[in-house]
VMD Tcl script that draws the C-alpha trace (Angstrom):
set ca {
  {-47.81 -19.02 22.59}
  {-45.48 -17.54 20.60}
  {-45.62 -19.34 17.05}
  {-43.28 -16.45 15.01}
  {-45.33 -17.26 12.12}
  {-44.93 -15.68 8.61}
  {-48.36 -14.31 7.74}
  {-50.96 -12.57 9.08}
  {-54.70 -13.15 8.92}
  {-56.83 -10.35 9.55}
  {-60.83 -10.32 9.66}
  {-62.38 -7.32 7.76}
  {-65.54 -5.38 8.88}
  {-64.88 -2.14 7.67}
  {-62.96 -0.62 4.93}
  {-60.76 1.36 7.78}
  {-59.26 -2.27 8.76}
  {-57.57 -2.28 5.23}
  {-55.59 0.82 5.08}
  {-52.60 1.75 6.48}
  {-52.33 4.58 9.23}
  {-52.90 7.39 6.87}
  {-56.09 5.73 5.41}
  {-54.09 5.92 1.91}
  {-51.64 3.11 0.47}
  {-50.92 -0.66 1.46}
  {-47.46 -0.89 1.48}
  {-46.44 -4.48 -0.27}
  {-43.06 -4.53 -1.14}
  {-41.88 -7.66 0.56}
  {-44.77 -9.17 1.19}
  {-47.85 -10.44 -0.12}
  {-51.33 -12.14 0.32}
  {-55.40 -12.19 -0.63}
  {-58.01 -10.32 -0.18}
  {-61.48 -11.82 -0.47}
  {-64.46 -9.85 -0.31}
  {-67.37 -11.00 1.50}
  {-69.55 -8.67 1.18}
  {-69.61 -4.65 -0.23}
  {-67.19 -3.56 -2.61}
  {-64.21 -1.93 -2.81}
  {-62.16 -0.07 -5.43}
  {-58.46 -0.94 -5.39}
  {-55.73 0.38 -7.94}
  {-52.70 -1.92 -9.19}
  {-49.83 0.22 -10.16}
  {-52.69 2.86 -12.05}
  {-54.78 -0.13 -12.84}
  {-58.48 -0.04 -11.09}
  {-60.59 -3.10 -9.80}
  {-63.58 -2.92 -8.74}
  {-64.39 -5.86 -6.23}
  {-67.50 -7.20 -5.50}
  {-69.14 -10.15 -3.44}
  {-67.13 -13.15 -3.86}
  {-63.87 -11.64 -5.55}
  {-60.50 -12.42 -4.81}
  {-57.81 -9.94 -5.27}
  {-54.17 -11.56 -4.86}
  {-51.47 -9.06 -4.58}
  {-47.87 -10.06 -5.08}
  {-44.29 -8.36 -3.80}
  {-43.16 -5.41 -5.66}
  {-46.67 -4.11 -6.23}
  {-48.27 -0.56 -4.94}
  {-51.69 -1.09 -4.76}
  {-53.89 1.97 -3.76}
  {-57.60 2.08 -2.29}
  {-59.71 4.39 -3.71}
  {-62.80 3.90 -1.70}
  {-65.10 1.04 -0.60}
  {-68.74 0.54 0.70}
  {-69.80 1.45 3.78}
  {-70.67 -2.61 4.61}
  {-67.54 -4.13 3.06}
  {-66.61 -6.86 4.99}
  {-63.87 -9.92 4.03}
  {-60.59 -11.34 4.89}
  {-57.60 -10.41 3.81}
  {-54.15 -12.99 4.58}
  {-50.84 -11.55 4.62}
  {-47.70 -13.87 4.02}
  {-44.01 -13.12 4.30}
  {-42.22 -13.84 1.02}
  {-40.15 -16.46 2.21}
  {-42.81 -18.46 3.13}
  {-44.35 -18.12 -0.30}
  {-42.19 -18.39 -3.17}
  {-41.20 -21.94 -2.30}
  {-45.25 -23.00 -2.57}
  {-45.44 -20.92 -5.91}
  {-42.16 -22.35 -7.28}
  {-44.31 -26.13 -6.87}
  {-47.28 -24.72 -8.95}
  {-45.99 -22.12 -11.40}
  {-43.23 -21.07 -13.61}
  {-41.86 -17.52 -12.98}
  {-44.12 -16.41 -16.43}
  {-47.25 -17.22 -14.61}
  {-45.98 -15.78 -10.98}
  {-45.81 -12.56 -13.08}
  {-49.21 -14.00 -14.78}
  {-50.53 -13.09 -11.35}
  {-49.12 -9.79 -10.73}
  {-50.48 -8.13 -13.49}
  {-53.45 -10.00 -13.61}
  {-54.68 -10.01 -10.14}
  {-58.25 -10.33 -9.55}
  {-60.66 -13.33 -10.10}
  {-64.65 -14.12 -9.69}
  {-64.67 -17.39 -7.27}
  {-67.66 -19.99 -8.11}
  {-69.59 -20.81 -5.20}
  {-68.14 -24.22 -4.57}
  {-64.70 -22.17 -4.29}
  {-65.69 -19.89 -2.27}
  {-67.26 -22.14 -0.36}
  {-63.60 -24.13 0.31}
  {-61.61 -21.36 0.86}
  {-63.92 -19.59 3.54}
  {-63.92 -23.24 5.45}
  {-60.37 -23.34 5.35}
  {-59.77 -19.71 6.54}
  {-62.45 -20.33 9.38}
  {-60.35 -23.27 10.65}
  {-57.05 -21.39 10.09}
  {-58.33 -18.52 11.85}
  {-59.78 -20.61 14.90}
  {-56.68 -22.33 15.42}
  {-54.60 -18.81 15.02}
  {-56.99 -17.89 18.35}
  {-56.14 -21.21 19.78}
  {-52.28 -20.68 19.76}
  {-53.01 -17.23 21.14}
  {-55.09 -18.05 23.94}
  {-53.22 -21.73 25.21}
  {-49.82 -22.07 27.00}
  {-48.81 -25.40 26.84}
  {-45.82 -27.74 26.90}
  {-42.99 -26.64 24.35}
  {-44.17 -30.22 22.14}
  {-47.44 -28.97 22.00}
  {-46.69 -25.31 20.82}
  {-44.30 -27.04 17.93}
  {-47.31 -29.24 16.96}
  {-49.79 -26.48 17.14}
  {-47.68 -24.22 14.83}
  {-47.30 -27.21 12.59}
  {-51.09 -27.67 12.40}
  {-51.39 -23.82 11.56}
  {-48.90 -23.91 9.10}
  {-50.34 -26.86 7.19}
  {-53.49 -25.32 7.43}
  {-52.41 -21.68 5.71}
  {-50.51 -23.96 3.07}
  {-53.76 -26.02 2.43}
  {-55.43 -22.29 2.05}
  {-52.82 -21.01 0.05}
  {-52.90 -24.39 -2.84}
  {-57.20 -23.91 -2.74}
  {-56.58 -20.03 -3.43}
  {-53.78 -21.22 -6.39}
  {-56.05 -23.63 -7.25}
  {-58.84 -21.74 -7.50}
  {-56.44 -18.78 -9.42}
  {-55.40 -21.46 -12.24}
  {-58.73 -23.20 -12.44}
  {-60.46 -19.35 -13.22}
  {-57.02 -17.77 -15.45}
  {-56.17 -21.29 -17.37}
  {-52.91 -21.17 -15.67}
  {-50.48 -24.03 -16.27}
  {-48.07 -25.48 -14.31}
  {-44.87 -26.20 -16.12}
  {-41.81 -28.03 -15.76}
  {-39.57 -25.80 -13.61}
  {-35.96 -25.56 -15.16}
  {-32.85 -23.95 -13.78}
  {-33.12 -20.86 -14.86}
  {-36.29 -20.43 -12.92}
  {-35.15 -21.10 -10.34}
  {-32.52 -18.78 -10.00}
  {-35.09 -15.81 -11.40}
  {-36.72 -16.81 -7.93}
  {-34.04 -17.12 -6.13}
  {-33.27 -13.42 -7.18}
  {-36.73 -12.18 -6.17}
  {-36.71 -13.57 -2.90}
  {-33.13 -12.15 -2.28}
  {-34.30 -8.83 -3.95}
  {-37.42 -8.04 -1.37}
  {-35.05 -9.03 1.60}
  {-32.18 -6.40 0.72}
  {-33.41 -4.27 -1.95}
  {-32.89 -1.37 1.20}
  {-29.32 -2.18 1.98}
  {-28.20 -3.73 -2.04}
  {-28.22 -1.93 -5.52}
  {-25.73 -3.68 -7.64}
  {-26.45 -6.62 -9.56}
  {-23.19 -7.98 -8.73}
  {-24.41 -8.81 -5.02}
  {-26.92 -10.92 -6.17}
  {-25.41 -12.22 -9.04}
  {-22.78 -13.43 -6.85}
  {-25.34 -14.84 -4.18}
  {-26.09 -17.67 -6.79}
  {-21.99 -18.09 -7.99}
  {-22.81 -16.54 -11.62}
  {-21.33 -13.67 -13.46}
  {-23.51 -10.74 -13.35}
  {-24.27 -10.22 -17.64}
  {-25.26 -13.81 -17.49}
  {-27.25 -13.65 -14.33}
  {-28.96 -10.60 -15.32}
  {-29.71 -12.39 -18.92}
  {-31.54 -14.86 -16.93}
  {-33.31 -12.29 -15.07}
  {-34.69 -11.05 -18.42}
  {-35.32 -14.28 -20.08}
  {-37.46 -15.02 -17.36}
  {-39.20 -11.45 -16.32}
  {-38.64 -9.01 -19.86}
  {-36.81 -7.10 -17.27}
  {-33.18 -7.09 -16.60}
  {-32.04 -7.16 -12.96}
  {-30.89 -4.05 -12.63}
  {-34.42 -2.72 -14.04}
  {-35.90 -4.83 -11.26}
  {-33.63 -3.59 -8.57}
  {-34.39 0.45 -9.59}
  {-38.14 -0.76 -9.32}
  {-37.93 -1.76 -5.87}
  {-36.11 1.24 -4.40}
  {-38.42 3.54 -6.41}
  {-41.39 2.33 -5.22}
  {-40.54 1.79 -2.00}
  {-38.82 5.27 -1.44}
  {-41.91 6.89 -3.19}
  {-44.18 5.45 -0.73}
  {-42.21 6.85 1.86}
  {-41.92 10.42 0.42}
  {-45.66 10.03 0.00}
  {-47.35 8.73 3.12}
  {-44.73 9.52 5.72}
  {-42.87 12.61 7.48}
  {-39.73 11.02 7.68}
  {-37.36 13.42 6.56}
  {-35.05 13.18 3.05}
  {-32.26 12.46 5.14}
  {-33.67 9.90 7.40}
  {-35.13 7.93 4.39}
  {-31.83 8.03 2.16}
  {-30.04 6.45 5.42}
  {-32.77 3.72 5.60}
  {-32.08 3.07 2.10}
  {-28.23 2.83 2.38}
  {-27.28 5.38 0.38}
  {-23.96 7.26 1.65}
  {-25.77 11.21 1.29}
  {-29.01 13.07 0.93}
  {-27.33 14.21 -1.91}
  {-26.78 11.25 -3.81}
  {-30.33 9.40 -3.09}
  {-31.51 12.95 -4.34}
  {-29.43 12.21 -7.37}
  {-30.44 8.68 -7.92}
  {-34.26 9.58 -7.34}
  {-34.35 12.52 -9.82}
  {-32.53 10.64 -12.54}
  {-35.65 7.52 -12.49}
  {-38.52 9.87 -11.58}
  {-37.48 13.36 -13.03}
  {-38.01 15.03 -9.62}
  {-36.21 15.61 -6.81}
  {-37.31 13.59 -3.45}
  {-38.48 17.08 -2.12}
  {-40.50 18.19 -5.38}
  {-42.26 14.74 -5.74}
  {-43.17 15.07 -2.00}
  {-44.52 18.67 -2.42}
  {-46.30 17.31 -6.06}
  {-47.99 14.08 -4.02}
  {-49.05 16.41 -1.08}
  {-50.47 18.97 -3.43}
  {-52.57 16.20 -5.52}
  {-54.09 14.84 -1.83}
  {-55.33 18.58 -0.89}
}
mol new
graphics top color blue
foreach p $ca { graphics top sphere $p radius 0.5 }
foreach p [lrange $ca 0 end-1] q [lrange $ca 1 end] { graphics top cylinder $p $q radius 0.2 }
display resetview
């Protein structure tokens, strides 16, 4: 069955399961998810920010984060639930204003009570048994559209325990969500879909038929960060992470990123980070040896 769903749950027995081919970063620009640990512990940074996570933990990580590990226990085990951004932000935009999405993303992990815990690892369990269902079955078209509806419900009911669970532990409160929330969300989904290929605040001013001062006034109202701030964020991230934990050449990653040169990504790169794409690569390399 092939149910084109947008998240990914993964089962973790070792630390080795969490990292990314290089053993180094988890790469979470457009994406983002939960990680709960079962069992061990693991050390995790947030944009130079360390957790320590223990039994029962939860550690949600939201787009436009880098998030590090820095080592883990030799018995960690837990699940971890990756979701496509687009399949997100319209739950979060139901619960939370865009001051407590960002609420999140700073503030990150939580200690579940038992009786949490409890729920979420039920729901995950059934999620997870159904995910192995869709996988294994071949059925009539009807019942592959009801079986994906069944899994969906089911991560949506394990998403609203987890924000549950997040607002019941933070004293997060839902408020009444007004227009100009909704397009700072708007923007953010747009933003981790074509931060690669779109720079200019006009293209996603213009994406929600508003000028781009006011639309980027908005932004900061909403964020403390103007648009354009947030759009330099994404493509510095992202292109350090490449510089960092790839060998994709200069050139490769400044097509990737829709710039017209080497030249000018060099450019653009040295004027936010104060080194050229090649010296922050040698500097990152040097710090790993």
């Amino acid at each position: 069955m092939n149910t084109n769903l947008p998240f990914q749950f993964i089962s973790v027995d070792s630390a080795i399961s969490l990292l990314d081919a290089r053993g180094h970063v988890l790469t979470l620009m457009d994406e983002c998810g939960f990680f709960l640990c079962q069992h061990g512990s693991i050390d995790v940074s947030l944009n130079d920010k360390s957790y320590l996570m223990k039994e029962g933990n939860v550690y949600y990580y939201m787009p436009s984060t880098y998030v590090s590990i820095l080592g883990s226990s030799p018995d960690l085990e837990g699940i971890v639930v990756k979701c496509n951004i687009e399949f997100v932000m319209p739950l979060i935009q139901h619960l939370f204003d865009s001051g407590h999405y960002l609420t999140m993303r700073d503030n990150p992990c939580i200690m579940l009570s038992e009786q949490q815990r409890t729920a979420i690892e039920r729901l995950a369990g059934i999620l997870n048994d159904h995910l192995s269902q869709a996988e294994a079955v071949s059925e009539s078209v009807a019942t592959d559209l009801m079986l994906k509806q069944v899994i969906l419900s089911l991560a949506q009911s394990l998403f609203y325990e987890l924000m549950f669970a997040y607002k019941s532990n933070q004293g997060v409160v839902p408020q009444a969500h007004n227009a100009h929330d909704n397009i700072f969300q708007q923007f953010l989904i747009s933003l981790f879909k074509n931060y690669k290929q779109e720079r200019e605040v006009t293209f996603y001013a213009t994406e929600q038929s508003l000028s781009p001062r006011y639309f980027s006034s908005i932004v900061k109202e909403r964020s403390g960060h103007s648009a354009l701030q947030w759009i330099i964020q994404m493509v510095i991230s992202s292109t350090k992470q490449e510089l960092a934990n790839t060998d994709r050449t200069i050139k490769e990653i400044a097509l990737d990123f829709n710039f017209p040169s080497q030249s000018f990504f060099g450019k653009y790169f040295k004027q936010y980070v104060g080194l050229s794409p090649k010296a922050y690569r040698r500097q990152v390399r040097t710090s790993k040896e």
